[in-house]
C-alpha positions in Angstrom: -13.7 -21.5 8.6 -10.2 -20.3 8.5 -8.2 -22.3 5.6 -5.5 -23.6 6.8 -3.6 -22.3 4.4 -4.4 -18.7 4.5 -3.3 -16.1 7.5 -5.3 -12.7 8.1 -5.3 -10.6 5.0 -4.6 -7.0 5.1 -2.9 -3.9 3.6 -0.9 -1.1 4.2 -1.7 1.5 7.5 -3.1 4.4 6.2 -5.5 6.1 8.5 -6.3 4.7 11.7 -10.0 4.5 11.9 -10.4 2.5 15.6 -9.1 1.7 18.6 -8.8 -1.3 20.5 -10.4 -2.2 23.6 -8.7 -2.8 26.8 -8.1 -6.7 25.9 -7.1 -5.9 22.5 -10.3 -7.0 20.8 -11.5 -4.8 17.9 -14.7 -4.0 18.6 -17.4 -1.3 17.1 -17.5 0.3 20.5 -13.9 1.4 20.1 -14.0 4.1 17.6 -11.8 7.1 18.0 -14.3 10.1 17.7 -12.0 12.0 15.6 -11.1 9.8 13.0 -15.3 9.3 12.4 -15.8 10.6 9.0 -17.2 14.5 9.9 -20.9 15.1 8.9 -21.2 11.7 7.8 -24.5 9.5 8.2 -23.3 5.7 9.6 -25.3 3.0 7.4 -25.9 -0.2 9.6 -23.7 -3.4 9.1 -25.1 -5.5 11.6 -22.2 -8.3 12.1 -18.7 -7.1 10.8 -15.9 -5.9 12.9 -13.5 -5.0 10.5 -15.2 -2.3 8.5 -17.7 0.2 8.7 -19.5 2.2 6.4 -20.7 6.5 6.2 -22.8 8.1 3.8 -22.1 11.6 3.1 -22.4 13.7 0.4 -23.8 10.8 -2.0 -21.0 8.6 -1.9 -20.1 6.0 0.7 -16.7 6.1 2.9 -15.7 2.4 3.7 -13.1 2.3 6.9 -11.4 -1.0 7.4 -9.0 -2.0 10.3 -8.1 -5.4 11.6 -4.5 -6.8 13.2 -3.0 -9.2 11.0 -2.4 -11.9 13.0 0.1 -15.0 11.7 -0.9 -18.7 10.9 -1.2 -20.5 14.3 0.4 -17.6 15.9 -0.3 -13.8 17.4 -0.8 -10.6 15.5 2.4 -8.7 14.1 2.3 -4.8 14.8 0.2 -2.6 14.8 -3.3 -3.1 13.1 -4.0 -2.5 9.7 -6.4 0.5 8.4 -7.8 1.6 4.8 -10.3 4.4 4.0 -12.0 3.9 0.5 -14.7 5.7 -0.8 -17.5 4.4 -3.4 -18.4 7.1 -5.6 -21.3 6.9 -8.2 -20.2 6.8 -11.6 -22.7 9.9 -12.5 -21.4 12.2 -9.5 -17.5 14.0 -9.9 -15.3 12.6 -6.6 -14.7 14.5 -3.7 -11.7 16.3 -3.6 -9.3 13.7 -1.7 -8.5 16.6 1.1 -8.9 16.5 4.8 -10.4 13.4 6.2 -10.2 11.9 2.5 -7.0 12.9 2.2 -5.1 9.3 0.5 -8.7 7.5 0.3 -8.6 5.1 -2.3 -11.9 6.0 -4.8 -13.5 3.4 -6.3 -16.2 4.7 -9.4 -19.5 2.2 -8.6 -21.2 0.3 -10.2 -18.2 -1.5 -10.6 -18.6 -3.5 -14.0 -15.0 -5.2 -14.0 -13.3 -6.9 -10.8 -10.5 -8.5 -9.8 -9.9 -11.2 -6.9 -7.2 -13.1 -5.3 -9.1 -15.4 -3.2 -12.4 -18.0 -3.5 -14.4 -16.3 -0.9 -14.4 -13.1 -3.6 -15.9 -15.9 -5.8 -18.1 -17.2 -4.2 -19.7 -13.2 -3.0 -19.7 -12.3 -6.9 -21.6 -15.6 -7.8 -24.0 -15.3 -4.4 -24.8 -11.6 -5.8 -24.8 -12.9 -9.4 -22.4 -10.6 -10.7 -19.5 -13.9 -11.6 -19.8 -12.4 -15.3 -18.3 -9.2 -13.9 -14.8 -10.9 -13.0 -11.8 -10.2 -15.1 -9.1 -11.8 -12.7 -9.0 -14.6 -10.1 -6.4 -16.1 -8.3 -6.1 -19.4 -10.2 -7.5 -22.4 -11.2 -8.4 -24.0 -7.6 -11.7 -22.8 -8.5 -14.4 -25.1 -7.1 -16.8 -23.4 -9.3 -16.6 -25.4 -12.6 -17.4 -22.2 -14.6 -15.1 -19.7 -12.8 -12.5 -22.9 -12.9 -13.2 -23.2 -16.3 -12.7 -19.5 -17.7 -9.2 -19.5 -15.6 -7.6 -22.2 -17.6 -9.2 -21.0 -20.6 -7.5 -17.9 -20.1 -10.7 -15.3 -20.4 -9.7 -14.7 -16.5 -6.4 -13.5 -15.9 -4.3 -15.4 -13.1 -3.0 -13.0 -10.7 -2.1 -15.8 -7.8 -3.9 -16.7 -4.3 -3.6 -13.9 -1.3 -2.2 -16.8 1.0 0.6 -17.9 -1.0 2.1 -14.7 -2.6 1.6 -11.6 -3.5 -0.4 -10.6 -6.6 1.4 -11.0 -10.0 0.9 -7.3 -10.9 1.4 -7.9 -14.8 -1.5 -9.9 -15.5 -3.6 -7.7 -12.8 -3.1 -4.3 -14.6 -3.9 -6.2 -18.0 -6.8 -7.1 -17.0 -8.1 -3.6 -17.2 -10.4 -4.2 -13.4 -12.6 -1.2 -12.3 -11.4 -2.7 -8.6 -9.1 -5.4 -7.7 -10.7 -6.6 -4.2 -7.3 -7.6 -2.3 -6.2 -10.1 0.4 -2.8 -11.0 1.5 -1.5 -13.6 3.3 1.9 -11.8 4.3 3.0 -8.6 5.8 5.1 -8.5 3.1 2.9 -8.3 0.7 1.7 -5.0 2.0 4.4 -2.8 -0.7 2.7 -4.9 -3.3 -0.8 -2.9 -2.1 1.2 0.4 -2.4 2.9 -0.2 -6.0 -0.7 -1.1 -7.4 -1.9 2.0 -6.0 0.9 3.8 -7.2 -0.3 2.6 -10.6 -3.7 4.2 -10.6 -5.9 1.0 -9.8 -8.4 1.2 -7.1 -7.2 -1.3 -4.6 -9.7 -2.5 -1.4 -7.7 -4.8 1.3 -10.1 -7.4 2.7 -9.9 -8.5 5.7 -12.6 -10.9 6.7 -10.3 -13.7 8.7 -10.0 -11.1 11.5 -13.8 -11.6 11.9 -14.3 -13.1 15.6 -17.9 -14.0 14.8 -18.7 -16.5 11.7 -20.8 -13.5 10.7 -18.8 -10.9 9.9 -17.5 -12.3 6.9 -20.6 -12.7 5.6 -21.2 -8.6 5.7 -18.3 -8.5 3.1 -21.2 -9.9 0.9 -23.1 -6.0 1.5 -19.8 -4.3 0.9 -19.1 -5.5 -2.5 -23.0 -5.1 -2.8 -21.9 -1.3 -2.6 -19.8 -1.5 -5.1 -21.5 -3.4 -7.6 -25.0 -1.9 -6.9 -26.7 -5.3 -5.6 -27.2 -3.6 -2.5 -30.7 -5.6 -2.2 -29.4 -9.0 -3.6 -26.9 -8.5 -0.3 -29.2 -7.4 2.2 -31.5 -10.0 1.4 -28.8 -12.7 1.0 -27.3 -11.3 4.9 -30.9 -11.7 6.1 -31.4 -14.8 5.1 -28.0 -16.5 6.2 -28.8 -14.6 9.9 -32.2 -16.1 9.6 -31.1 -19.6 9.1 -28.5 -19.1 11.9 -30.9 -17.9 14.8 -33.5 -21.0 13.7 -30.8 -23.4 14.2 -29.1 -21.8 17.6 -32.7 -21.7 19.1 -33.0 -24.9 17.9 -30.4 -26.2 20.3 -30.9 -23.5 23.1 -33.0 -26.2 25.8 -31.0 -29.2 24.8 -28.5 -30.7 27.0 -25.0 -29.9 25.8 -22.0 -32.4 24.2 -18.6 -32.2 24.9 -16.8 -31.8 21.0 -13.5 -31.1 19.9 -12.3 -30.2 17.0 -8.7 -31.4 15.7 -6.2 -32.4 12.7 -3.8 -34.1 13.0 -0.5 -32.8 11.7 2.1 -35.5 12.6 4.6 -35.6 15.1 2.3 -36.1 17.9 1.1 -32.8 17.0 -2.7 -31.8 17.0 -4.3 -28.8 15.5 -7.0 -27.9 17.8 -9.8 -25.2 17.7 -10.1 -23.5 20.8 -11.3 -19.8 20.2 -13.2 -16.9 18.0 -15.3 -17.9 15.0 -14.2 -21.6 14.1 -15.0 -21.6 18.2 -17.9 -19.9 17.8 -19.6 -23.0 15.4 -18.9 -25.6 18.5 -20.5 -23.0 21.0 -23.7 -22.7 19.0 -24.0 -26.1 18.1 -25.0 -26.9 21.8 -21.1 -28.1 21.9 -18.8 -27.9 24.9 -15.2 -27.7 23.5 -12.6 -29.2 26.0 -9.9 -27.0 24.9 -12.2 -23.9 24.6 -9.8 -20.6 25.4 -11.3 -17.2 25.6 -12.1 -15.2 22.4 -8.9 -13.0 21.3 -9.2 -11.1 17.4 -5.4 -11.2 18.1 -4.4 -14.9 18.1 -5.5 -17.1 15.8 -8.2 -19.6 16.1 -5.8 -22.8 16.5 -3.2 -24.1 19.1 -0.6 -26.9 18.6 -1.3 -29.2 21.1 0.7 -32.8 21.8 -1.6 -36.0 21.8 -0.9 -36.4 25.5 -2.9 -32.8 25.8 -5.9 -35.0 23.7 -6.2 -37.7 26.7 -5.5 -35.5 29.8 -8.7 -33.4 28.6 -10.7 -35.2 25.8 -11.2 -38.9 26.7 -15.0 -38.6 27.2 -15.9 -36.5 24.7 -19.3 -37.4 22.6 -17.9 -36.1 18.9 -14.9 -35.2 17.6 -13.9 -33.5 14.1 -11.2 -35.2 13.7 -9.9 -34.4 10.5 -10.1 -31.4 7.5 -9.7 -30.9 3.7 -6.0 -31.5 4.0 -5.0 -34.0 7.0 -4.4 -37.5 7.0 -6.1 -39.8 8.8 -4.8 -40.6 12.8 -5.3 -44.2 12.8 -3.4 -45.2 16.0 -5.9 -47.3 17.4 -4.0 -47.9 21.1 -4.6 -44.0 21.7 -8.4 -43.5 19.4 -9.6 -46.1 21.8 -8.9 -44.2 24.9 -11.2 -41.8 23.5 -15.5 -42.1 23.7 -16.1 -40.5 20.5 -13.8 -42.9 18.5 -15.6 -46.2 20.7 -18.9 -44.9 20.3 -18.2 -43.7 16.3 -18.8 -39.9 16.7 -16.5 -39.1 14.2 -16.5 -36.3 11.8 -14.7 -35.0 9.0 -14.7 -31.5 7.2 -13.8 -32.6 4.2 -17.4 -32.1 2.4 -18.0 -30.5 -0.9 -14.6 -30.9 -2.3 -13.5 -31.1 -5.7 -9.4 -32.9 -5.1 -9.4 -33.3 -9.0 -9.1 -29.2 -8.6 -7.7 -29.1 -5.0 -10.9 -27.0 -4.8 -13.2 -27.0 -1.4 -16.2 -25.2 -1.3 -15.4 -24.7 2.6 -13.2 -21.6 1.8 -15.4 -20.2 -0.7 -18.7 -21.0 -0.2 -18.8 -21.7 3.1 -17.6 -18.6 5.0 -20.5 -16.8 3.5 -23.0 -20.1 4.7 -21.8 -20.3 8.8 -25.7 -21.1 8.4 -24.7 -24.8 6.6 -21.7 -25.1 8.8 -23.5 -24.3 11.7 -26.6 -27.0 10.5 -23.6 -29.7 10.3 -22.5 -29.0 13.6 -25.8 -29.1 15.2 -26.9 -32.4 13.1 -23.2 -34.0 14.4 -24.0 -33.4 17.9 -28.0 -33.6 18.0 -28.6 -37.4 16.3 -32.3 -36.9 16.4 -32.2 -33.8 14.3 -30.5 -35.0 11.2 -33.5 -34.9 8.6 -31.3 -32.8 6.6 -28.0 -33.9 4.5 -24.8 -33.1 6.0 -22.7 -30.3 3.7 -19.4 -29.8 4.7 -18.8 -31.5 8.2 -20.1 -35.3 7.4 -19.4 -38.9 9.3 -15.4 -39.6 9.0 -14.9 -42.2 6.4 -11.0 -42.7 6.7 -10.4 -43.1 10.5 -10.5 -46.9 11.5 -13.4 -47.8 13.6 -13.9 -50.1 16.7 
């Protein structure tokens, strides 16, 4: 799910690798022919949008290109594109000419990385290769160990994409083979060029331009490349799509529940899910969202909406996440009980698996590489008879008065 903290993460343009399609959707149809690496062999990644990967040669060319697209907003510019290419450690690099011509080349397996954001985390612990980090972004680790070796100061502390730009000093010191990159700015995007400029191999990330809740999870096979856990990723990515088909086809003859999905953020104001992957969940949940809006890869996933907006179009809905990691409870109890899912106590929360001792949640690590446990919440919120299974992440609302 997309932290409300964060915005999408990319880097500087440097080749354009795609093109978008008429309603300004990125989508793997929409490759430009020419910019196709030549002579190159495509290897399948089955769910993400934002990159692709060639073999040629016997090393990999990575192309990445997404729009980055502001918090609760639209997408600023043009979209973003990067062309990096994993070379074996045992085999020279190409000459960096023609179609490689300002690649970034990263020398694999990669033994030491660097990271500026928890979903990085939770990939190198998923592929078992958490020993191999030599930076993180700080100490809002919600694993204990990661946490742990921060504040001890065996990791370096080079600052979260979505607040600032990396702190450079501490990044170069850490000596990484390849500092995996997100940013929550345009502005940070110089701070992409000056690391380059210093000889490290830099890879922009770009998963929260994803408008399925799969894609992300494919960045778990990218940094499989790099690492050489190429199996642990395939096998992880099978599984997750596994537990994701059993659970839609699950809900695929049941009658479908209107849902929405909210926090509050004073004023009157609502934050309210209405589109791409955090829309996705409600979708194939057997959910109806009330405020659904079609899918755009160019607008966030959010839209501020006014509590009069909540009655006109959600009084009879059956559940309602009504709250996240960070939001207060809305305990206005002459507007809640103009709503079914507050009289009949269909409330949720995604405030699960959270460590506030650490302002750590597991959500936005974890969790946007498990849609599959996010997706079994969902389906267990709306489908009562179906809950054999603990709840993870989305749970029953503890702090909203009841009737």
């Amino acid at each position: 799910m997309r932290s409300r903290a964060t915005t999408t993460m990319l880097a500087a343009a440097l080749l354009c690798v795609a093109a978008c399609s008429n309603d300004g959707v990125v989508s793997k149809g929409d490759i430009v022919e020419s910019d196709v690496p030549k002579d190159a062999t495509p290897l399948v990644i089955d769910h993400a949008e934002t990159f692709k990967a060639y073999e040629r040669d016997g090393y990999r060319i990575i192309d990445l290109r997404a729009p980055l697209v502001s918090w609760g907003g639209a997408a600023q510019g043009d979209d973003r594109t990067a062309r990096i290419v994993l070379v074996p450690r045992t085999q020279e690099p190409p000459p960096l000419t023609g179609d490689l011509a300002d690649a970034v080349v990263v020398r694999t397996p990669v033994e030491r990385i660097a990271v500026n954001y928890g979903f990085l985390e939770a990939i190198s612990t998923a592929l078992g290769i958490e020993d191999r980090l030599v930076a993180v972004g700080g100490v809002k680790n919600y694993n204990d160990d990661i946490r742990e070796r921060a504040r001890s100061g065996e990791l370096a502390q080079v600052g979260y994409g979505w607040h600032s730009p990396p702190n450079i000093d501490p990044l170069i010191a850490s000596e990484p083979d390849v500092f995996l990159m997100v940013m929550g700015d345009l502005g940070h995007a110089e701070h992409y060029e000056r690391i380059k400029d210093l000889g490290l191999p830099v890879v922009p990330i770009f998963f929260e331009a994803e408008l399925t809740y799969m894609g992300p999870v494919d960045y778990v096979r990218l940094i499989g490349m790099m690492a050489g856990k190429e199996d642990e990723a395939d096998e992880f990515v099978t599984m997750v799509a596994d537990n994701v088909a059993a659970l839609k086809a699950l809900v695929a003859d049941r009658p479908r529940r209107k849902v929405l999905s909210s926090w509050y953020g004073g004023s009157g104001r609502w934050m309210v899910t209405v589109r791409n992957a955090d829309g996705a969940f409600l979708r194939d949940a057997g959910g109806i969202n009330v405020l659904a809006e079609p899918d755009d890869v160019r607008i966030d996933d959010f839209v501020r909406v006014g509590t009069e907006v909540l009655l006109d179009k959600g009084r009879d809905i059956d559940c309602w996440i009504i709250r996240d990691t960070h939001s207060v409870a809305f305990n206005d109890t002459s507007v809640l009980q103009h709503f079914k899912a507050w009289r009949e106590g269909c409330l949720f929360a995604g405030d699960g698996m959270s460590k506030p001792e650490a302002d750590a949640f597991d959500v936005y690590e974890r969790g946007l590489i498990r849609p599959d446990l996010i997706l079994g919440d969902m389906v267990r919120m709306l489908h009562p008879d179906v809950r054999d299974e603990p709840f993870v992440y989305y749970r029953p609302d503890t702090q909203t008065v009841r009737p």
